[in-house]
C-alpha positions as CSV (number, residue, x, y, z in Angstrom):
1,X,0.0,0.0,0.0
2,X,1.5,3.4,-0.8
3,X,2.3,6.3,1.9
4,X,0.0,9.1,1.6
5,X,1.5,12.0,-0.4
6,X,2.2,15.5,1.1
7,X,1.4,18.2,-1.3
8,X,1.2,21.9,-2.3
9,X,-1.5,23.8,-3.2
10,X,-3.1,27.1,-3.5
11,X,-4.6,28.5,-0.5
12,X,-8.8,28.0,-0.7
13,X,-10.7,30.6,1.8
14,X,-12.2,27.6,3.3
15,X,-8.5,27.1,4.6
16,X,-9.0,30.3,6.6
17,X,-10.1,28.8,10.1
18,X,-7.0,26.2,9.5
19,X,-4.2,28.3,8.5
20,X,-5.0,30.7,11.7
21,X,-4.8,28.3,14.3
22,X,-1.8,26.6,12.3
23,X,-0.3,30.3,12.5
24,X,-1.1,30.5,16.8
25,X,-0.3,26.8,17.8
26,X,3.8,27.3,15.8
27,X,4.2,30.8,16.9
28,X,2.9,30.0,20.3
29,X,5.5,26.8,20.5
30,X,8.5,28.7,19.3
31,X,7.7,31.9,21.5
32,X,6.3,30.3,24.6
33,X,6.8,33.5,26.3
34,X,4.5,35.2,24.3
35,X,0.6,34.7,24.1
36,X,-0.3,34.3,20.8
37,X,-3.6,33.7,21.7
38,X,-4.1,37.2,22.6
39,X,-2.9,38.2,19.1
40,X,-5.4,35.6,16.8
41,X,-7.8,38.7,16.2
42,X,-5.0,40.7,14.9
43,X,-3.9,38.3,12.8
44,X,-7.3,37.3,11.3
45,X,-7.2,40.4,10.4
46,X,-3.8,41.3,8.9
47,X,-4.7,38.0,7.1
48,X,-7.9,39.0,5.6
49,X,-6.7,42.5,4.7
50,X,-2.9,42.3,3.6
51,X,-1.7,38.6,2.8
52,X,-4.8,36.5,1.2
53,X,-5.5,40.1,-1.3
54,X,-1.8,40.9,-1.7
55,X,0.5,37.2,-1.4
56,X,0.2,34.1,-3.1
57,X,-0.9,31.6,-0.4
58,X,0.4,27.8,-0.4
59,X,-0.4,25.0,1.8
60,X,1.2,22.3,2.4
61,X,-1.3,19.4,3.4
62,X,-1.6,15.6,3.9
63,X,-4.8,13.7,3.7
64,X,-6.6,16.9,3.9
65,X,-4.4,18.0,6.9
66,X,-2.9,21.1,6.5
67,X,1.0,21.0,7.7
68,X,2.0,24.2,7.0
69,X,1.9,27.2,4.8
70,X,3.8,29.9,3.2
71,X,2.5,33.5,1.9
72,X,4.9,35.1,-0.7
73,X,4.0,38.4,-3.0
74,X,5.0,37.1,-6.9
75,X,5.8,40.8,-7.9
76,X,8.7,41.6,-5.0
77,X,9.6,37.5,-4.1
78,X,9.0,38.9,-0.5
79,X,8.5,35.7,2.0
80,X,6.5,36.8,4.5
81,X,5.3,33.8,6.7
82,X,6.9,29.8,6.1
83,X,4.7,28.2,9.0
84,X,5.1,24.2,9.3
85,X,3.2,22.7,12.3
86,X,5.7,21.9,15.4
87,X,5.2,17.7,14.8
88,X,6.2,18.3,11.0
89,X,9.0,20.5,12.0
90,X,12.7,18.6,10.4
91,X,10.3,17.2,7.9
92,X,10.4,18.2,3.7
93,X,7.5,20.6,4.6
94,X,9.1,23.8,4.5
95,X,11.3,22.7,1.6
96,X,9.0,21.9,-0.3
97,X,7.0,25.0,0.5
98,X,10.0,27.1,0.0
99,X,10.8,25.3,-3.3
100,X,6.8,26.3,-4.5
101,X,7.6,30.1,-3.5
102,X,10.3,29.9,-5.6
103,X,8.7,28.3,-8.5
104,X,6.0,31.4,-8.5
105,X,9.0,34.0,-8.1
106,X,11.7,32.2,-10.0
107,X,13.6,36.0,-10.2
108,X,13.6,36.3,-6.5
C-alpha cells in the first residue's frame, strides 16, 4: 500500500479557520513566552486584509491536513510567513513550500 502523499497547493478561503490556528499553535511553541492567543484577532485580520489580497498563499497538506503554509507576494519574491506545524518541523514541509515560492517567483 502506498504512503499518503504530502502536497502543495493554493490557498482556498475555506482554509481560513485552519491556517490561523496553524499560524497561533507554531508561533505559540516557538515563543512560549508570548501569548499568541491574545494576538489571533489581529492576525485574522492582517490576514484578511494584507496577505490573502496581496500574497500568493500555499499549503502544504496531507490527507486533507494542513502541515504548513507559506505566503509570498509574486511581484517583490518577499517571503512573509513559512509556518510548518511543530510535529512536521525537520520534515520536507518547509522545503517543499520554500521550493513552490520559488517556483512562483523564479527572479527572486
Amino acid at each position: 500500500m502506498s504512503k499518503p502523499a504530502l502536497k502543495v497547493r493554493p490557498y482556498a478561503a475555506a482554509d481560513e479557520d485552519a491556517a490561523i490556528e496553524l499560524w497561533r499553535r507554531t508561533w505559540q511553541q516557538a515563543y512560549p513566552h508570548i501569548d499568541f492567543g491574545e494576538r489571533v484577532a489581529w492576525w485574522r485580520e492582517r490576514w484578511r486584509s494584507e496577505l490573502v489580497p496581496q500574497a500568493k498563499v500555499l499549503v502544504a497538506e496531507m490527507e486533507g491536513v494542513m502541515e504548513g503554509f507559506a505566503t509570498i507576494d509574486p511581484k517583490t519574491g518577499y517571503l512573509d510567513q513559512i509556518v510548518v506545524a511543530p510535529e512536521f518541523w525537520g520534515s520536507n514541509v518547509a522545503t517543499m513550500l520554500l521550493d513552490a515560492c520559488k517556483r512562483l517567483s523564479p527572479a527572486r
